[in-house]
Phi, psi and omega in degrees: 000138173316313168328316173274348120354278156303296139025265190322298182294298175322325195270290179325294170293004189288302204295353188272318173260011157254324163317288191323317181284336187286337183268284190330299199266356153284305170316333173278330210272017149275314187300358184269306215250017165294332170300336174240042163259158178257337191198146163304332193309311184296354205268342129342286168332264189351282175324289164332291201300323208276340209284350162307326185272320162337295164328289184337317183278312186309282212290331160314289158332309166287334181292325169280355165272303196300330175289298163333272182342305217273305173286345193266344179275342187285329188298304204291326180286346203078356176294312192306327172290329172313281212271358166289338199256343202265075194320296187302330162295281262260333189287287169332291172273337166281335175291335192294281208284351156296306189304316164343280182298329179289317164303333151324310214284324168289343165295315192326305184299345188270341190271317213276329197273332191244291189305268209289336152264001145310300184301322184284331207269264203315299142018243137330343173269313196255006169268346159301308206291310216278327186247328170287008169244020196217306175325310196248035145244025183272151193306130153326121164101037178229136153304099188263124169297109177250092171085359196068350186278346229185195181167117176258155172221179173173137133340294186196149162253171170210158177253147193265155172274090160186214173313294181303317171051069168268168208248108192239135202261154176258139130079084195253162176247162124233128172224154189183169193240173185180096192064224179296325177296147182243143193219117155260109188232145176236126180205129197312322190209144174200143200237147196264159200206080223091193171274011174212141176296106187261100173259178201210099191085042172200213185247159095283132206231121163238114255200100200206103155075034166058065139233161159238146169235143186233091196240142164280136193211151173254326186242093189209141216222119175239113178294133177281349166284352181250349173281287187318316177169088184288014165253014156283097177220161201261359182293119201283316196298315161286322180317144187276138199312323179291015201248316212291169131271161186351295200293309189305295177341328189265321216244013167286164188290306229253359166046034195283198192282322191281345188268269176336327191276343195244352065051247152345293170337305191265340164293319183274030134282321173310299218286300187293327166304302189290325177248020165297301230274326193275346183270318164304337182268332165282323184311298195308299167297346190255345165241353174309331188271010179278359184098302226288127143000127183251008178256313156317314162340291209270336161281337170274352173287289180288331142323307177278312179319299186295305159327292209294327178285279220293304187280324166328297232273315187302335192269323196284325175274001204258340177249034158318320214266024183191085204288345172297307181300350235225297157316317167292294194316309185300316216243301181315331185276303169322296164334291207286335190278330168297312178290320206302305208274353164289305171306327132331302184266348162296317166279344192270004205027073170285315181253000000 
């Protein structure tokens, strides 16, 4: 059947522009996280764990370039004027790129609701364990970046004498954020013990709802995972939400908002998948017939889609905190741009 046809040619170039974005946007997304590697040896590790949240992105993007593409070469062959005469032709390849789209949307759900935020979870974990092993190797008299989270100093370290050679650092900054608080600690000496910074001889300063606090300690324990990426936590019941997969997300206890928001989210990521490729595909008709260079068409064409996907998705968590709005941003706007352009081509009877 033509329907499998179209199909077919659409599924080939999707995969041709999802390797690629799958190299490009892995590849950027290791130069960010080159700084807390220890060895190139990890850099395998990494590309795995990462390559699901990756996927996320790649596959919305190819799917609206594979449609652009795909149409704009039958445009450049002339078919599209050929299937303005034909309804059943025409019919045919908007069902290719529905079926298109709906197929996409199941591995997608399984990478957005299970694969990636497991992989992401996981992650996190091991670029935490890759900066707490990196921690005792950093140098003395230099202001070190932990993660963007923190900022460390130490004068000078030393090594202890025995088995262990624990690492003991002299005349330590510590500064670092943790929820709303702000934390400045200072100490003649401090030893890593663990998941913690054992300090010794100084202060604290904690900077909380525009008061300061000052406390003096002979003795105090700083966890390095609250240092490090203080929304990180492995407690299911605490984890920041984009870490949950499907079962938690229904079945968490506490329904908080940030849950719900996230939820919601990842279903308008689905909702946005399944009408990218068909709001490209209405573009591609209404503008193909301008004259205009089609592969420029078709790269601005897929651009705004995927922005208009993107920023949607950004705006609906950025109005969490008010879940009606966060639904009309989520479902409403996609939806209404879809009937707008069906009901358009419903008149011109394109379809």
């Amino acid at each position: 059947m033509l329907i499998f046809y179209f199909f077919r040619r659409l599924f080939i170039i999707f995969t041709m522009f999802f390797v690629g974005l799958l190299w490009v946007l892995g590849f950027g997304d290791l130069l960010i996280r080159l700084t807390v590697l220890p060895s190139l040896a990890s850099i395998p590790k990494i590309i795995l764990l990462m390559l699901p949240l990756v996927s996320s992105l790649a596959i919305p993007l190819a799917a609206c370039l594979a449609v652009c593409i795909f149409l704009g070469k039958l445009h450049e062959e002339n078919v599209i004027v050929m299937l303005s005469f034909i309804p059943s032709i025409r019919k045919q390849l908007f069902r290719a790129v529905l079926l298109f789209a709906l197929v996409l949307a199941i591995p997608y759900s399984y990478i957005v609701f299970e694969w990636a935020p497991k992989n992401y979870f996981k992650g996190k974990q091991f670029i935490l364990t890759l900066a707490k092993d990196k921690l005792s190797q950093l140098e003395p008299g230099v202001f070190h970046n932990l993660m963007s989270k923190g900022i460390i100093y130490f004068k000078n370290k030393e090594y202890s004498e025995g088995a262990h050679k624990d690492i003991c650092y002299k005349q330590i900054l510590l500064m670092y954020r943790s929820g709303k608080a702000k934390y400045i600690a200072t100490a003649q000496e401090g030893f890593l013990k663990g998941d913690s910074l054992l300090l010794k001889n100084g202060t604290l300063e904690t900077c909380s709802n525009q008061k300061n606090y000052i406390a003096t300690f002979e003795t105090t324990e700083i966890n390095i995972d609250e240092v490090l990426h203080n929304d990180f936590l492995s407690n299911i019941e605490d984890r920041e939400a984009k870490f949950l997969t499907w079962k938690q997300l229904i079945n968490h206890e506490y329904k908080k908002k940030s849950v719900v928001a996230e939820l919601h989210s990842r279903i308008g990521q689905v909702l946005w998948l399944i009408l990218l490729p068909l709001l490209s595909f209405f573009g591609v008709f209404a503008l193909g017939r301008l004259g205009s260079n089609n592969l420029l068409l078709c790269v601005a064409l897929s651009s705004f889609n995927f922005l208009s996907f993107y920023i949607g998705v950004a705006l609906s968590k950025a109005a969490s905190s008010d879940l009606v709005l966060m639904q009309i941003v989520l479902y409403g706007v996609p939806l209404g741009l879809f009937l707008v352009w069906l009901l358009f081509f419903k008149k011109r009877r394109v379809l």
